[in-house]
mmCIF entry with sequence, helices, sheets and N, C-alpha, C, O atoms, coordinates in Angstrom:
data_MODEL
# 
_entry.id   MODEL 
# 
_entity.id                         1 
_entity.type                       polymer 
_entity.pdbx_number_of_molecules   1 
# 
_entity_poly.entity_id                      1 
_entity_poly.type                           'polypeptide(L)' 
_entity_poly.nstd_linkage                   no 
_entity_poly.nstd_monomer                   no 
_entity_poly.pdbx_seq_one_letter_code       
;(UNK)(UNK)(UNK)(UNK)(UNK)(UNK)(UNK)(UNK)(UNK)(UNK)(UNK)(UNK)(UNK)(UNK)(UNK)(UNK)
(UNK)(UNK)(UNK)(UNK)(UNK)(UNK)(UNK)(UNK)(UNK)(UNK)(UNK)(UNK)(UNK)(UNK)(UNK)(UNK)
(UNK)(UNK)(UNK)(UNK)(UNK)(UNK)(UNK)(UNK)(UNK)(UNK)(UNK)(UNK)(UNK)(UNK)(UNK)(UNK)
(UNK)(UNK)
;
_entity_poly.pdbx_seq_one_letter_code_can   XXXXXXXXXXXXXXXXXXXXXXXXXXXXXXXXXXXXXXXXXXXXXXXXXX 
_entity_poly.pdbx_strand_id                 A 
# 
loop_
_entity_poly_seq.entity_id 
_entity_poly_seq.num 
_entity_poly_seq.mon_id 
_entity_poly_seq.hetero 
1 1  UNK n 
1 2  UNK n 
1 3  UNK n 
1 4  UNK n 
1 5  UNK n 
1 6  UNK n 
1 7  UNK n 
1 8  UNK n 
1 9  UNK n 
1 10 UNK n 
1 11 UNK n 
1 12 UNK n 
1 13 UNK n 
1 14 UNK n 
1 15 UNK n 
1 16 UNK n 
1 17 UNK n 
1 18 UNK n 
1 19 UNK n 
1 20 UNK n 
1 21 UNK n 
1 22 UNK n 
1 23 UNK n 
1 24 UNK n 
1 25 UNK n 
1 26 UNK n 
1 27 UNK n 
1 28 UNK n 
1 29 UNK n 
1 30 UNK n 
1 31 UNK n 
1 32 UNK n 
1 33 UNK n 
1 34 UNK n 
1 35 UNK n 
1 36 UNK n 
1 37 UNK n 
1 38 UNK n 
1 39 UNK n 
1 40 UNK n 
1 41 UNK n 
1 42 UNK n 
1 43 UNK n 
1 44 UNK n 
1 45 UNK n 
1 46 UNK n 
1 47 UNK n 
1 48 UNK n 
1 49 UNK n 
1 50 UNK n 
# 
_struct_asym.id          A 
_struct_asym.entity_id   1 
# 
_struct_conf.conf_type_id            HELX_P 
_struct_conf.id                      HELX_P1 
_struct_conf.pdbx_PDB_helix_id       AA1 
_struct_conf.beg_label_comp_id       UNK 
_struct_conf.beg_label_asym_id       A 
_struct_conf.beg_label_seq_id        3 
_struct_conf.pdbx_beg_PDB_ins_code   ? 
_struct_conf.end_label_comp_id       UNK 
_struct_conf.end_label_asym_id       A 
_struct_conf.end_label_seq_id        48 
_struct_conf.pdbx_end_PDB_ins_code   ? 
_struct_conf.beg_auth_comp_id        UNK 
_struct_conf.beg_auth_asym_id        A 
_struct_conf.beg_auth_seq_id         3 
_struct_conf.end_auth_comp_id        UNK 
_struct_conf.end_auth_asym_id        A 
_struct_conf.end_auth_seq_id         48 
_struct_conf.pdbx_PDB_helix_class    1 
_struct_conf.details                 ? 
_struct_conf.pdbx_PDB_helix_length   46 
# 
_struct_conf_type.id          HELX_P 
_struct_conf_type.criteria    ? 
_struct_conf_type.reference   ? 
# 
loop_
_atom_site.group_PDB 
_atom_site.id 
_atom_site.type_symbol 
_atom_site.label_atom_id 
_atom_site.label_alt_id 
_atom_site.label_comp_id 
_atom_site.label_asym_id 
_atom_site.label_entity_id 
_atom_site.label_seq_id 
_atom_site.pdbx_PDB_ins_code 
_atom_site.Cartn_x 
_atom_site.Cartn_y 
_atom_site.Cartn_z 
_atom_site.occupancy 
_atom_site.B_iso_or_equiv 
_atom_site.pdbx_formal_charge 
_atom_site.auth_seq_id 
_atom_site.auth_comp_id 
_atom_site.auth_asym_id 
_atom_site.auth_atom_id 
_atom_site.pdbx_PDB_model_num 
ATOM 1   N N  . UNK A 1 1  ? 7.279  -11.050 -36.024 1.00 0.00 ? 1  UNK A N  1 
ATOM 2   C CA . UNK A 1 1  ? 8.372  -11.507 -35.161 1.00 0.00 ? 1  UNK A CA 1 
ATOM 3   C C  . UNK A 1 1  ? 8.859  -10.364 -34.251 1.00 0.00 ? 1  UNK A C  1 
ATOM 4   O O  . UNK A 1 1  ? 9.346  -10.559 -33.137 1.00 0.00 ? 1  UNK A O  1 
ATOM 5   N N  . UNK A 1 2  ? 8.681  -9.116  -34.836 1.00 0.00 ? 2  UNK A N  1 
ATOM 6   C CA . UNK A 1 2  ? 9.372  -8.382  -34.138 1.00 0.00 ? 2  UNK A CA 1 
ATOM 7   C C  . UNK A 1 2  ? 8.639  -7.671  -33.005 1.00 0.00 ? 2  UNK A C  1 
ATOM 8   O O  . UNK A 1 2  ? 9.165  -6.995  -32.121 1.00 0.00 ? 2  UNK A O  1 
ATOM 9   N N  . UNK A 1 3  ? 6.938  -8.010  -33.223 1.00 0.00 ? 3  UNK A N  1 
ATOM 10  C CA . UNK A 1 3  ? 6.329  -7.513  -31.709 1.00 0.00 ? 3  UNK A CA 1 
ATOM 11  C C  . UNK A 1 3  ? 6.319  -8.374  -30.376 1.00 0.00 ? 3  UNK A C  1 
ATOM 12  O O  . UNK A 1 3  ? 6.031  -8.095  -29.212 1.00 0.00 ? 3  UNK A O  1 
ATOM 13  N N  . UNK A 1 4  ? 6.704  -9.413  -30.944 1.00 0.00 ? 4  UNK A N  1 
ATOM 14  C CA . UNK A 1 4  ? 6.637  -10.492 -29.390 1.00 0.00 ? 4  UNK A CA 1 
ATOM 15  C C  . UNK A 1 4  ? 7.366  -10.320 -28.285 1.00 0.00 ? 4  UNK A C  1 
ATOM 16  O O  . UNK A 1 4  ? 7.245  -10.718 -27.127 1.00 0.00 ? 4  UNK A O  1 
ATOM 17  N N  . UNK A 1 5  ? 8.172  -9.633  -28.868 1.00 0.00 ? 5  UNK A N  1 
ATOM 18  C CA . UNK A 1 5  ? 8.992  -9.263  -27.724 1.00 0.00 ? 5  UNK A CA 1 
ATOM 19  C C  . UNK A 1 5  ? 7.942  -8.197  -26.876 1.00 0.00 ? 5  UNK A C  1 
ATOM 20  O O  . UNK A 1 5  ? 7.343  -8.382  -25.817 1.00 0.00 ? 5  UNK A O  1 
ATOM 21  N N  . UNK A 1 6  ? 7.965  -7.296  -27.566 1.00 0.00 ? 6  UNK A N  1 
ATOM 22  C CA . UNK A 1 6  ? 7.435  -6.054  -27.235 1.00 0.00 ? 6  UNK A CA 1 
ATOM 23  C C  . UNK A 1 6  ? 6.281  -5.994  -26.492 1.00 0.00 ? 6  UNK A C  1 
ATOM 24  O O  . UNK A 1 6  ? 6.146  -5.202  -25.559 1.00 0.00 ? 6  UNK A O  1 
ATOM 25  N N  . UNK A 1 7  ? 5.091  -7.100  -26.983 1.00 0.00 ? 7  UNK A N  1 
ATOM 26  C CA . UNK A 1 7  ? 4.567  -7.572  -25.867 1.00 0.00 ? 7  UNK A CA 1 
ATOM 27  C C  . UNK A 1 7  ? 4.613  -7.935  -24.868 1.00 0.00 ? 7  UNK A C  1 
ATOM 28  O O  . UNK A 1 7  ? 3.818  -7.579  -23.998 1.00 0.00 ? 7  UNK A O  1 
ATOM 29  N N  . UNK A 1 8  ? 5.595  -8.788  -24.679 1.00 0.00 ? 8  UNK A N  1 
ATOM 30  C CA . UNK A 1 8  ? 6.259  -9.319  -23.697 1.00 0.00 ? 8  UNK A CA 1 
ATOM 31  C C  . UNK A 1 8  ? 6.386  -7.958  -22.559 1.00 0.00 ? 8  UNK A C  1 
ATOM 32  O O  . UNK A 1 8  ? 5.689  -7.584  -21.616 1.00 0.00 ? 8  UNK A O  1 
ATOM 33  N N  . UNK A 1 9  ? 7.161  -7.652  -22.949 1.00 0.00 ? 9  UNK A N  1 
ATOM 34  C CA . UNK A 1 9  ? 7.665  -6.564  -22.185 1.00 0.00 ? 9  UNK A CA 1 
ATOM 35  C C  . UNK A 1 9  ? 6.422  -5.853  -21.427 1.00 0.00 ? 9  UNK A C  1 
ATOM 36  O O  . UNK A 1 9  ? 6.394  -5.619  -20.218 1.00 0.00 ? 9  UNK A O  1 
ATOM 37  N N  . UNK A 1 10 ? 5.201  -5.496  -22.544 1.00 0.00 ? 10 UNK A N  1 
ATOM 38  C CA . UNK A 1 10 ? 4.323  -4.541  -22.307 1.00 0.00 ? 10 UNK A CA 1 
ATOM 39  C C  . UNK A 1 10 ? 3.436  -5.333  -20.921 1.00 0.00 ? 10 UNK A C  1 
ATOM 40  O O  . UNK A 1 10 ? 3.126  -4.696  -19.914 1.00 0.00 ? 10 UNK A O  1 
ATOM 41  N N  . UNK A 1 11 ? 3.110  -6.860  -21.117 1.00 0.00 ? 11 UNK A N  1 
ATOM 42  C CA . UNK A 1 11 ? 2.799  -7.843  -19.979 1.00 0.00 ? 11 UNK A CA 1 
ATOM 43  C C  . UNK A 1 11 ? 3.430  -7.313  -19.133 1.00 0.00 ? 11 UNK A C  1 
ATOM 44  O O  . UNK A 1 11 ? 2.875  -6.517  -18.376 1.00 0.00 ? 11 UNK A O  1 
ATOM 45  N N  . UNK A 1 12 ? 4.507  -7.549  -19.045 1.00 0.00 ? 12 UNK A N  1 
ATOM 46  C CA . UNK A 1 12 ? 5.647  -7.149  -17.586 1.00 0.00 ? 12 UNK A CA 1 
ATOM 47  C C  . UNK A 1 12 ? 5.638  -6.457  -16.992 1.00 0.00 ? 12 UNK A C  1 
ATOM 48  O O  . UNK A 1 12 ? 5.990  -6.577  -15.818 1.00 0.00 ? 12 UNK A O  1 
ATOM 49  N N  . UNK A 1 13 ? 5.014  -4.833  -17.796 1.00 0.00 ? 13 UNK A N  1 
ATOM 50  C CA . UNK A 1 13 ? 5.087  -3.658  -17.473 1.00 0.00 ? 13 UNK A CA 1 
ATOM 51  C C  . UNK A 1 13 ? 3.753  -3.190  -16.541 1.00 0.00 ? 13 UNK A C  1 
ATOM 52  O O  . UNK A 1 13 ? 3.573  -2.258  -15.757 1.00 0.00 ? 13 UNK A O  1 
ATOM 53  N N  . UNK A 1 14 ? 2.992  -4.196  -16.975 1.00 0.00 ? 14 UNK A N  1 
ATOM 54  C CA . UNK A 1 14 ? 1.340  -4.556  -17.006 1.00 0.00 ? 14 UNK A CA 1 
ATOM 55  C C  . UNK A 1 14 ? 1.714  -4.817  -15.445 1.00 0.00 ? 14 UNK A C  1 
ATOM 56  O O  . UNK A 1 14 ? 1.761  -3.975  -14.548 1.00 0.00 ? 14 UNK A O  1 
ATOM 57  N N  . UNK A 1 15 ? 1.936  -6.048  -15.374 1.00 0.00 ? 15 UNK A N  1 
ATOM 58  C CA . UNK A 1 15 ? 2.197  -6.902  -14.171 1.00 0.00 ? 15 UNK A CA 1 
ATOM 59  C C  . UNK A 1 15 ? 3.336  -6.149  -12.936 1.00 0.00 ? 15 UNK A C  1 
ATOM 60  O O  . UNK A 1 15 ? 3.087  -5.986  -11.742 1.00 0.00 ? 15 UNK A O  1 
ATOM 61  N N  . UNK A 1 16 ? 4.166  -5.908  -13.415 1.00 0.00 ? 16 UNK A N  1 
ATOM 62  C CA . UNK A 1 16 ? 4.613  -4.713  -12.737 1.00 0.00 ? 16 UNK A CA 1 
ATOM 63  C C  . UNK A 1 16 ? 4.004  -3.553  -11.724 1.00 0.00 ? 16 UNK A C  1 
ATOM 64  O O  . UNK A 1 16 ? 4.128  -3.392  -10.511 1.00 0.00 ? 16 UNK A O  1 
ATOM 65  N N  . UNK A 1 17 ? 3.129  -2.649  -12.977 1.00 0.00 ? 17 UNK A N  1 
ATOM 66  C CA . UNK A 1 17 ? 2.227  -1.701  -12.584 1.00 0.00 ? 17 UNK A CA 1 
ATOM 67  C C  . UNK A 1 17 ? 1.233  -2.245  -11.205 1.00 0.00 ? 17 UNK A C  1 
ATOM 68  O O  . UNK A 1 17 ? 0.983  -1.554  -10.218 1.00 0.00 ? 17 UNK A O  1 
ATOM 69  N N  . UNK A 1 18 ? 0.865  -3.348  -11.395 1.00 0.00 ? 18 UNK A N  1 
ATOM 70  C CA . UNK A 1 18 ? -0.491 -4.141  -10.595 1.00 0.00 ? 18 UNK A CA 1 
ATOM 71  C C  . UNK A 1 18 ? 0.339  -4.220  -9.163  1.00 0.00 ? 18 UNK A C  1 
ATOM 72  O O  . UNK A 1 18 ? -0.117 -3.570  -8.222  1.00 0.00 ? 18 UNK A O  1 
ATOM 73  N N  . UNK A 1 19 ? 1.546  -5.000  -8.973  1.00 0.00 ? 19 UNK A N  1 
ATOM 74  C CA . UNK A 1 19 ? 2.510  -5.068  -8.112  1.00 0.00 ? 19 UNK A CA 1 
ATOM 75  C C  . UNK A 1 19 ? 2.158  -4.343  -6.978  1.00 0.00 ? 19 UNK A C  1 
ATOM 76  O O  . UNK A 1 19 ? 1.597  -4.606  -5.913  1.00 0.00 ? 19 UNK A O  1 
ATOM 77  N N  . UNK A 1 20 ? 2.913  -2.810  -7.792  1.00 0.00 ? 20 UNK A N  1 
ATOM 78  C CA . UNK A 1 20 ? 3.087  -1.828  -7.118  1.00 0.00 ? 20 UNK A CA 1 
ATOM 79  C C  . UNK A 1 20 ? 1.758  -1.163  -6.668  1.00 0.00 ? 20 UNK A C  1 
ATOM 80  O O  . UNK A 1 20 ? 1.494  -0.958  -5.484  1.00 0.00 ? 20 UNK A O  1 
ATOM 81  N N  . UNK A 1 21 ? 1.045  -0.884  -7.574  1.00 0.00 ? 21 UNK A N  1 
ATOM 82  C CA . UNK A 1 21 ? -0.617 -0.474  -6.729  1.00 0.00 ? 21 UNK A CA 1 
ATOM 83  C C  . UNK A 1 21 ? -0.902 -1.307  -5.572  1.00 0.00 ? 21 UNK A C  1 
ATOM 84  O O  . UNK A 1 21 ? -1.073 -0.887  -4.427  1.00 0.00 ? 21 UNK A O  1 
ATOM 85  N N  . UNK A 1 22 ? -0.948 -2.752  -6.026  1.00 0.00 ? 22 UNK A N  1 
ATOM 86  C CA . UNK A 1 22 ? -0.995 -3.476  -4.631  1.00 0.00 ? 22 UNK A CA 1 
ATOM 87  C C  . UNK A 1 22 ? -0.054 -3.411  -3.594  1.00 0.00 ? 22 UNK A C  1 
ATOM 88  O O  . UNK A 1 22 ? -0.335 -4.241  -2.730  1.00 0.00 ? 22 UNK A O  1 
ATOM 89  N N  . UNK A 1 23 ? 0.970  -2.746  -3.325  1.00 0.00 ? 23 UNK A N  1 
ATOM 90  C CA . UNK A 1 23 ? 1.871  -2.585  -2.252  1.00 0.00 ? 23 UNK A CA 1 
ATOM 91  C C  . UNK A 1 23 ? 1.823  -1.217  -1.793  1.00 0.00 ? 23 UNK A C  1 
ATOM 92  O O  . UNK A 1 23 ? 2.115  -0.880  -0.646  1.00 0.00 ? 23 UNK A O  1 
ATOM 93  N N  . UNK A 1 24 ? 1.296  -0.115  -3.086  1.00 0.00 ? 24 UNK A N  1 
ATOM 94  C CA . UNK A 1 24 ? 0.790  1.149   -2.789  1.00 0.00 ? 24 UNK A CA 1 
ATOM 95  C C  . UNK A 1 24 ? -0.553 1.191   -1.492  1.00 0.00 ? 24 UNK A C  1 
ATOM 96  O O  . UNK A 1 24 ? -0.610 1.916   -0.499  1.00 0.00 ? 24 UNK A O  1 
ATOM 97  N N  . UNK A 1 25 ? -1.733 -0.091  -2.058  1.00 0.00 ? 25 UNK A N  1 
ATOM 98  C CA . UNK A 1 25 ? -3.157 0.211   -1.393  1.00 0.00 ? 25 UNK A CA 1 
ATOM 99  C C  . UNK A 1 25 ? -2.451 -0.869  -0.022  1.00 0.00 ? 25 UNK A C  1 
ATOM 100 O O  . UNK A 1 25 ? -2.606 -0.309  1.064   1.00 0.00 ? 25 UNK A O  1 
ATOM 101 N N  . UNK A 1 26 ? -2.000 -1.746  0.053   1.00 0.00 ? 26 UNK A N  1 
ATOM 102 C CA . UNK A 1 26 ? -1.398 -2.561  1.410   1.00 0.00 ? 26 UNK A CA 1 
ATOM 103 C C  . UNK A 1 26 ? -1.024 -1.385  2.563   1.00 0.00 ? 26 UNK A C  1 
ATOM 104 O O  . UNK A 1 26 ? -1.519 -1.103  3.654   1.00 0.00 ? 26 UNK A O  1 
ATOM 105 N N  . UNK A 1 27 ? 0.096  -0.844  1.773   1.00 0.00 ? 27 UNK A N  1 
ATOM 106 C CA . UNK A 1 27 ? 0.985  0.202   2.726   1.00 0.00 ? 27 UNK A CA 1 
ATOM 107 C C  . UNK A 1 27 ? -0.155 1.600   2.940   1.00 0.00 ? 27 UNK A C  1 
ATOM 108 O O  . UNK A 1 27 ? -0.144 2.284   3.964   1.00 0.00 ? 27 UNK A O  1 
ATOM 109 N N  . UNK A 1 28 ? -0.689 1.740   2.281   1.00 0.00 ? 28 UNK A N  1 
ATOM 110 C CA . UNK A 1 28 ? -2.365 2.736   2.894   1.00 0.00 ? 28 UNK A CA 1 
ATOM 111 C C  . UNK A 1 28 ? -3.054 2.442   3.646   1.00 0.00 ? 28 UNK A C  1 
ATOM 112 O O  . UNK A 1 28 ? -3.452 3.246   4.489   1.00 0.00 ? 28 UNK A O  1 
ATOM 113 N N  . UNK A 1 29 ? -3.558 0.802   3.599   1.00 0.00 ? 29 UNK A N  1 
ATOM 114 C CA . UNK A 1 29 ? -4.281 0.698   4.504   1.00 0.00 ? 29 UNK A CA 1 
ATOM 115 C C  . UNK A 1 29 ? -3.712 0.906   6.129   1.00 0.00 ? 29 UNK A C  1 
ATOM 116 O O  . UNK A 1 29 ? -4.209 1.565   7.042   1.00 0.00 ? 29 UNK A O  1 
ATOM 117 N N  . UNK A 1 30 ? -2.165 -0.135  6.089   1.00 0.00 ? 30 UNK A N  1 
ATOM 118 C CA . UNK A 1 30 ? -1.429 -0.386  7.025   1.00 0.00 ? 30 UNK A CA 1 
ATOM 119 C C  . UNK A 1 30 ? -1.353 0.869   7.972   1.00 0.00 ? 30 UNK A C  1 
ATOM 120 O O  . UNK A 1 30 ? -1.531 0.863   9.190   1.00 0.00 ? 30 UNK A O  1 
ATOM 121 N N  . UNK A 1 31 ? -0.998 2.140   7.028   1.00 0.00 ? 31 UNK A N  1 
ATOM 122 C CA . UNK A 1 31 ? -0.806 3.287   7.279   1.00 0.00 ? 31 UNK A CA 1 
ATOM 123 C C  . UNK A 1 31 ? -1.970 4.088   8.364   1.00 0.00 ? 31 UNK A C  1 
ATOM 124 O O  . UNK A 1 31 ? -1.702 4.895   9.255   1.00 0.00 ? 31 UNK A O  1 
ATOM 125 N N  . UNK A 1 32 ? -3.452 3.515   7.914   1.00 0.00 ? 32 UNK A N  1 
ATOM 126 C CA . UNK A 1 32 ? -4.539 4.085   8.014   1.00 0.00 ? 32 UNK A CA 1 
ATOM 127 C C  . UNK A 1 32 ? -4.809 3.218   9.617   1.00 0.00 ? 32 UNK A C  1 
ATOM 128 O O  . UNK A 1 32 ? -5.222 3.709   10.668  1.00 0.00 ? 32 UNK A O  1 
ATOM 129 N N  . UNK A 1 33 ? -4.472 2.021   9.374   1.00 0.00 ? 33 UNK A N  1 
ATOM 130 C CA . UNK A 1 33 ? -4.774 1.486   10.655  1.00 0.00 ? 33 UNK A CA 1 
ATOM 131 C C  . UNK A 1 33 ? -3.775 1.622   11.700  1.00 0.00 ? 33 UNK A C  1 
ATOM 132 O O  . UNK A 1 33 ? -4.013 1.118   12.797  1.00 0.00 ? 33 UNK A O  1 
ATOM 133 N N  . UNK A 1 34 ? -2.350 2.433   11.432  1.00 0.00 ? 34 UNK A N  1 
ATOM 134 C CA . UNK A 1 34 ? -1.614 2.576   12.153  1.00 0.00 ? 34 UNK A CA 1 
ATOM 135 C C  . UNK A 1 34 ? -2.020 4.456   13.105  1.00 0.00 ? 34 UNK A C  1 
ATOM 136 O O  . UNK A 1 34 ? -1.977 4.845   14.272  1.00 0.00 ? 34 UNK A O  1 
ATOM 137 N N  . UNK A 1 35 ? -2.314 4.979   12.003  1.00 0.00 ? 35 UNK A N  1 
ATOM 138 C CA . UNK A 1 35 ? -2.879 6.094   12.684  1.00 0.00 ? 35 UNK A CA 1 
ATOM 139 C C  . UNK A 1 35 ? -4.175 6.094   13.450  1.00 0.00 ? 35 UNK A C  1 
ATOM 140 O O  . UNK A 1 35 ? -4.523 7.100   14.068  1.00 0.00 ? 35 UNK A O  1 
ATOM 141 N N  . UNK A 1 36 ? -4.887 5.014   13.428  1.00 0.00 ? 36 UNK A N  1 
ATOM 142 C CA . UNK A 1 36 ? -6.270 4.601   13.932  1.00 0.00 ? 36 UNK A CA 1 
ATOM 143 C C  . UNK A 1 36 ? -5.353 4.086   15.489  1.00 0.00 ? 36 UNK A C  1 
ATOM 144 O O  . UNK A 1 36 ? -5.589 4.898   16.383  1.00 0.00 ? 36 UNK A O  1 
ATOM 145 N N  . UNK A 1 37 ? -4.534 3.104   15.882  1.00 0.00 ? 37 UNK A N  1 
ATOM 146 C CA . UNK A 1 37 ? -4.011 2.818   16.436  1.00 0.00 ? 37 UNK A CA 1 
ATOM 147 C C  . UNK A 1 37 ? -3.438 4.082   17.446  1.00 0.00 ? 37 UNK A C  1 
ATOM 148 O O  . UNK A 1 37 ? -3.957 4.257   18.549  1.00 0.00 ? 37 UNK A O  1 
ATOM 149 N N  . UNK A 1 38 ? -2.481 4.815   17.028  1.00 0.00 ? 38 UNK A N  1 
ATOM 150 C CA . UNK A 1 38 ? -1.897 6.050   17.290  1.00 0.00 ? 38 UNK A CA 1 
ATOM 151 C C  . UNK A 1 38 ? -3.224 6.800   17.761  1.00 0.00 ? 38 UNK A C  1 
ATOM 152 O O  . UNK A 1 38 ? -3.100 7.149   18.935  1.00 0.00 ? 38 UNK A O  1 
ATOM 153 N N  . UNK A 1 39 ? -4.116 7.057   17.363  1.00 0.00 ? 39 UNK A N  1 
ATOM 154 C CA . UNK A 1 39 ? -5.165 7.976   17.824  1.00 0.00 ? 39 UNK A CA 1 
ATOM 155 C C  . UNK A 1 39 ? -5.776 7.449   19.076  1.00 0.00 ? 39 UNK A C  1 
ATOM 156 O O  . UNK A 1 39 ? -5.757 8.154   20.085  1.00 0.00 ? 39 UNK A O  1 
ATOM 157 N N  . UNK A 1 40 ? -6.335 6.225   19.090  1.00 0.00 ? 40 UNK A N  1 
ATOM 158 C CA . UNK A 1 40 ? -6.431 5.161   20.184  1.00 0.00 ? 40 UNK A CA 1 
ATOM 159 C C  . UNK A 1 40 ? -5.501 5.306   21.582  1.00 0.00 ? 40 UNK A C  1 
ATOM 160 O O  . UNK A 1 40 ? -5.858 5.495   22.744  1.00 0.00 ? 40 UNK A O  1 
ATOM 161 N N  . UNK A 1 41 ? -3.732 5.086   20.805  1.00 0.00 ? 41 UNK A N  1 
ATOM 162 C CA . UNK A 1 41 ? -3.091 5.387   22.338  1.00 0.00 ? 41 UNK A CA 1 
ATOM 163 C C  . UNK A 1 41 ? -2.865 6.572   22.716  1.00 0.00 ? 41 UNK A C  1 
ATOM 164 O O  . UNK A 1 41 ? -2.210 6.632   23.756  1.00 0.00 ? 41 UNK A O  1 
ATOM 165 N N  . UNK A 1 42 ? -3.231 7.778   22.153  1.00 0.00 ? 42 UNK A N  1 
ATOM 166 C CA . UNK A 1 42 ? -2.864 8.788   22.557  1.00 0.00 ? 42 UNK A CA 1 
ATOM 167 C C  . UNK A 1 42 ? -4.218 9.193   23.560  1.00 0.00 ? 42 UNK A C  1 
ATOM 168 O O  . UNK A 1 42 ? -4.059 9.859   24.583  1.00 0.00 ? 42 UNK A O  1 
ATOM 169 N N  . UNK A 1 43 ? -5.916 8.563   23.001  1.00 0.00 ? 43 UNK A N  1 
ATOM 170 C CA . UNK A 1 43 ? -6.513 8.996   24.081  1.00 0.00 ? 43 UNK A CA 1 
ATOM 171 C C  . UNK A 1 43 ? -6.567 8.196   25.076  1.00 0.00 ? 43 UNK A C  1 
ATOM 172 O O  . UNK A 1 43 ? -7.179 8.636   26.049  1.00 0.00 ? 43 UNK A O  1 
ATOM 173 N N  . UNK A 1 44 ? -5.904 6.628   25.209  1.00 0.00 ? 44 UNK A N  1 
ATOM 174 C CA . UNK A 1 44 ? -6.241 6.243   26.064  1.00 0.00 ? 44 UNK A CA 1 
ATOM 175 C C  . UNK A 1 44 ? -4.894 7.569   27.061  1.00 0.00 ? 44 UNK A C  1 
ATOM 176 O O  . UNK A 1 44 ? -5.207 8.235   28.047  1.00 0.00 ? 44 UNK A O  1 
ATOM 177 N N  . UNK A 1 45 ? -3.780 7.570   26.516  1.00 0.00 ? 45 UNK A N  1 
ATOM 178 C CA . UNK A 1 45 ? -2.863 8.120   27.586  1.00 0.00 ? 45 UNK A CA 1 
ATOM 179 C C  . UNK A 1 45 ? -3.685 9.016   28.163  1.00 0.00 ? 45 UNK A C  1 
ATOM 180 O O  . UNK A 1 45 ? -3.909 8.918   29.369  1.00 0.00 ? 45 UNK A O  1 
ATOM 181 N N  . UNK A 1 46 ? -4.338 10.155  27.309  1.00 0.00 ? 46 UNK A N  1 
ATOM 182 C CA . UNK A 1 46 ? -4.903 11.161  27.857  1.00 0.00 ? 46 UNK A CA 1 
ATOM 183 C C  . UNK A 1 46 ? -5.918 10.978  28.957  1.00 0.00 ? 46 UNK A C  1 
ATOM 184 O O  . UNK A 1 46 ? -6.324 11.861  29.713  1.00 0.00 ? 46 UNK A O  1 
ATOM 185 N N  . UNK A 1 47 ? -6.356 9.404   28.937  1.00 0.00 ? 47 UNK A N  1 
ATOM 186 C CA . UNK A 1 47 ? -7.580 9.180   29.828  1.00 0.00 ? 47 UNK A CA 1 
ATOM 187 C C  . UNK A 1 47 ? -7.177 8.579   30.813  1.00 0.00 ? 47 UNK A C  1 
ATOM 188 O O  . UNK A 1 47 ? -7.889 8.265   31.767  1.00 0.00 ? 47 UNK A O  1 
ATOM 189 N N  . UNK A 1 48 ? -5.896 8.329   30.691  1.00 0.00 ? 48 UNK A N  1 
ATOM 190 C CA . UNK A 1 48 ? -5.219 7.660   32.110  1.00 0.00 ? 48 UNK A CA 1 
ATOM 191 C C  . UNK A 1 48 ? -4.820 9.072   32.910  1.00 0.00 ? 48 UNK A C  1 
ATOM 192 O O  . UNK A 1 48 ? -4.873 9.217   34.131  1.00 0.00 ? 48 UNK A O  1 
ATOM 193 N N  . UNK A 1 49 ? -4.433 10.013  31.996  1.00 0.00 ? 49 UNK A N  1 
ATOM 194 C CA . UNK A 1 49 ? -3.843 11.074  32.618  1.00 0.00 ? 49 UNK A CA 1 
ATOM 195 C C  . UNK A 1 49 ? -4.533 11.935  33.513  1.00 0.00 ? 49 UNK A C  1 
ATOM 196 O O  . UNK A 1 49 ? -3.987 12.695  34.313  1.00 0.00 ? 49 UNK A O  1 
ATOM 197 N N  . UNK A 1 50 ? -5.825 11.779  33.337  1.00 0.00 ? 50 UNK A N  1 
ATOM 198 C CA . UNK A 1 50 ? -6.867 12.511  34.519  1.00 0.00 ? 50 UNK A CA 1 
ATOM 199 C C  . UNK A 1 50 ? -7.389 11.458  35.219  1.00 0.00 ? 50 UNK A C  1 
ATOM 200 O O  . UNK A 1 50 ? -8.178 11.661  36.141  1.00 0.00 ? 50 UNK A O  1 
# 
């Protein structure tokens, strides 16, 4: 009786963990394609600029 809880919890903690990795690897990618982006407008500026 007294581990069900505890399981419980340990699920949660489980499910939890998964959450956050997935909002960890989202916000990486986002990140990755935002600097891909950023690299993009900075040469187009540079290629307008000559």
């Amino acid at each position: 009786m007294q581990h069900l809880p505890c399981n419980r919890i340990y699920q949660e903690s489980i499910y939890r963990s998964l959450e956050v990795e997935k909002w960890i690897y989202l916000s990486a990618i986002f990140g990755k394609t935002r600097m891909l982006y950023h690299l993009v407008a900075v040469i187009i500026a540079i290629g307008s600029m000559h």
